[in-house]
C-alpha positions as CSV (number, residue, x, y, z in Angstrom):
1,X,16.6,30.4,63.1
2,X,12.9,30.7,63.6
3,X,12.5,32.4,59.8
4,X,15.0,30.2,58.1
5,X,12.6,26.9,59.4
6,X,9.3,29.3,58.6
7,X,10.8,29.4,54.8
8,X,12.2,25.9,54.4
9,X,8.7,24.3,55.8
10,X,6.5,26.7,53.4
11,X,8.8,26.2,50.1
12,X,8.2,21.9,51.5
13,X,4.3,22.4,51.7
14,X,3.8,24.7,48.4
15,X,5.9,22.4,46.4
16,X,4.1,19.3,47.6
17,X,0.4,21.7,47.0
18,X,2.8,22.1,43.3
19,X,3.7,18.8,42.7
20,X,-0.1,17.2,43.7
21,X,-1.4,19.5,40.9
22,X,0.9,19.0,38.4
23,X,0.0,15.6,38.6
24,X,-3.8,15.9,38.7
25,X,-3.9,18.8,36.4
26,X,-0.9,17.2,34.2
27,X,0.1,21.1,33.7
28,X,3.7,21.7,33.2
29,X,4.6,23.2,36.4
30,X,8.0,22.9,38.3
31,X,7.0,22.6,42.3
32,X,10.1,23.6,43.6
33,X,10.2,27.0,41.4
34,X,6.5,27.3,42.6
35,X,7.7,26.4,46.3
36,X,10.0,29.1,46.9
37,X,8.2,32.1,44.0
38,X,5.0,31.2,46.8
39,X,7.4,31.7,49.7
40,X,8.9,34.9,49.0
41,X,5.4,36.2,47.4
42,X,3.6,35.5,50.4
43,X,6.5,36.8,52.9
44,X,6.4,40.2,50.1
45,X,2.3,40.3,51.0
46,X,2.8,39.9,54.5
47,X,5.4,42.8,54.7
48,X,3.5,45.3,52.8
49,X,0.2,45.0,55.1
50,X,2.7,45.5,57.6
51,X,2.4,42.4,59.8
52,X,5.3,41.8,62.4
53,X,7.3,39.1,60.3
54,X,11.2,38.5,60.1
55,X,12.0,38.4,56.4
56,X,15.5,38.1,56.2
57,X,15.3,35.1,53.7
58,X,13.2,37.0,51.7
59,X,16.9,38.5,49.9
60,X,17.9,34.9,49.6
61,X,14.7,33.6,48.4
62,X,14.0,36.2,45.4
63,X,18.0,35.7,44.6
64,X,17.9,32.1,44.1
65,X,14.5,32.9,42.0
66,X,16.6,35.2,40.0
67,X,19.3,32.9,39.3
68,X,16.3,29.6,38.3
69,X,14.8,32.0,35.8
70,X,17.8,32.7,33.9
71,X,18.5,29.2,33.7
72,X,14.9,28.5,32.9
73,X,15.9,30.7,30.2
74,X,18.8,30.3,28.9
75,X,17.2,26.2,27.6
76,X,15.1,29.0,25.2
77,X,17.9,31.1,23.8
78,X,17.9,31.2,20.0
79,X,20.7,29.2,18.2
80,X,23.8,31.0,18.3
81,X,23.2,32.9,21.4
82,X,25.9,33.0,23.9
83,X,24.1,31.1,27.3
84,X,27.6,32.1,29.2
85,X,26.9,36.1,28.4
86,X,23.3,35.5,28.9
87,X,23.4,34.7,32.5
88,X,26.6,37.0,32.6
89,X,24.1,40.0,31.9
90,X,21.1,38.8,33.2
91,X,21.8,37.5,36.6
92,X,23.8,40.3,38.1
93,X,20.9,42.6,37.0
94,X,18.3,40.3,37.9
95,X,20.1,40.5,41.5
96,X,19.7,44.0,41.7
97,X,16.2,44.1,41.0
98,X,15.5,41.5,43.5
99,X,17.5,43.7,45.6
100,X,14.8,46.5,44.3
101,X,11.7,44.3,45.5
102,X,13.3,43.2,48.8
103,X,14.2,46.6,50.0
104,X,11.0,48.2,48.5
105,X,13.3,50.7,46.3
106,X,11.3,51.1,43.7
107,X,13.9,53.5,41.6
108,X,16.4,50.3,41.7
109,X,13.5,48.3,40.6
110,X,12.6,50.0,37.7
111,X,16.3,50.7,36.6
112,X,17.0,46.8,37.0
113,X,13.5,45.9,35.1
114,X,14.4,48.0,32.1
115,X,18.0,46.5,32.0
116,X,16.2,43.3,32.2
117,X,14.1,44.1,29.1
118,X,16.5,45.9,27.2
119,X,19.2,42.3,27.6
120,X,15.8,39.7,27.0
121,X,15.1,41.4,23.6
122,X,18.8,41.5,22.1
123,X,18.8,37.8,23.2
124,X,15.4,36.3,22.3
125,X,14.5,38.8,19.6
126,X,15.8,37.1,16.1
127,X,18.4,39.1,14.1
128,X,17.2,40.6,10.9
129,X,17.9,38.6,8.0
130,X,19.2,40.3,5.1
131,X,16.9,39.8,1.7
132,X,19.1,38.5,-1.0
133,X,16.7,40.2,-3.5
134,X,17.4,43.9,-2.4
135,X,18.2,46.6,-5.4
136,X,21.0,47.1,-3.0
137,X,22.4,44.0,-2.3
138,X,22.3,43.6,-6.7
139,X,23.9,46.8,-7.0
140,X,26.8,45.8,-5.0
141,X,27.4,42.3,-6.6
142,X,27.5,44.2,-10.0
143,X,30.0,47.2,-8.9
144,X,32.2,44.2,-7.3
145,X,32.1,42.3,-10.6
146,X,33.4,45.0,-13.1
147,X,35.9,45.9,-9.9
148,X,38.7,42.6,-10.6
């Protein structure tokens, strides 16, 4: 119970650090996002100088991070992108890298990160247009023309 009050009263105080710079610096931040990204980066800094801490909600805390940025992301997606296969794709992988970082397994990590990449760039990279002036596009009209 201890770490689950630990976690809940540090997401509180960074989001209220957050929000009272977001209104004096008038810098689009969002606190909560800030709040709990801050609680699980410090609880990841902590456990790697090896300092006695329980970080059971650290799981919980990069999963729900997971789940905010492909959200966050899916307001961005290009016209005509599905949002329902975007977080389809992207939120069990991003899962599995969080379960990467938590665990320290770097080989899920960088399997889950590549995944990542590889679904970002078919969603946010825009399709090739087709140039209506192409010799081959011409050619075509022509041979479908003299066909009927």
């Amino acid at each position: 119970m201890t770490v689950a009050f630990t976690a809940v009263l540090s997401i509180l105080a960074i989001t209220g650090l957050a929000w009272a710079a977001k209104t004096t610096l008038r810098v689009p931040l969002c606190p909560i996002c800030l709040g709990v990204g801050g609680t699980w980066l410090w609880m990841l800094t902590v456990r790697y100088f090896d300092v006695a801490l329980d970080t059971s909600m650290l799981p919980v805390l990069l999963g729900g991070s997971a789940v905010g940025i492909a959200y966050t992301l899916e307001k961005r997606l290009p016209e005509g992108r599905s949002a329902l296969l975007w977080k389809s794709l992207f939120i069990p992988v991003s899962l599995a890298a969080a379960y990467g970082i938590a665990l320290a397994d770097w080989a899920v990590l960088g399997a889950a990160a590549t995944a990542l990449l590889v679904v970002s760039v078919v969603f946010f990279l825009p399709p090739r247009q087709a140039t209506q002036d192409s010799a081959t596009v011409e050619k075509l009209q022509e041979q479908m023309k003299k066909c009927c």
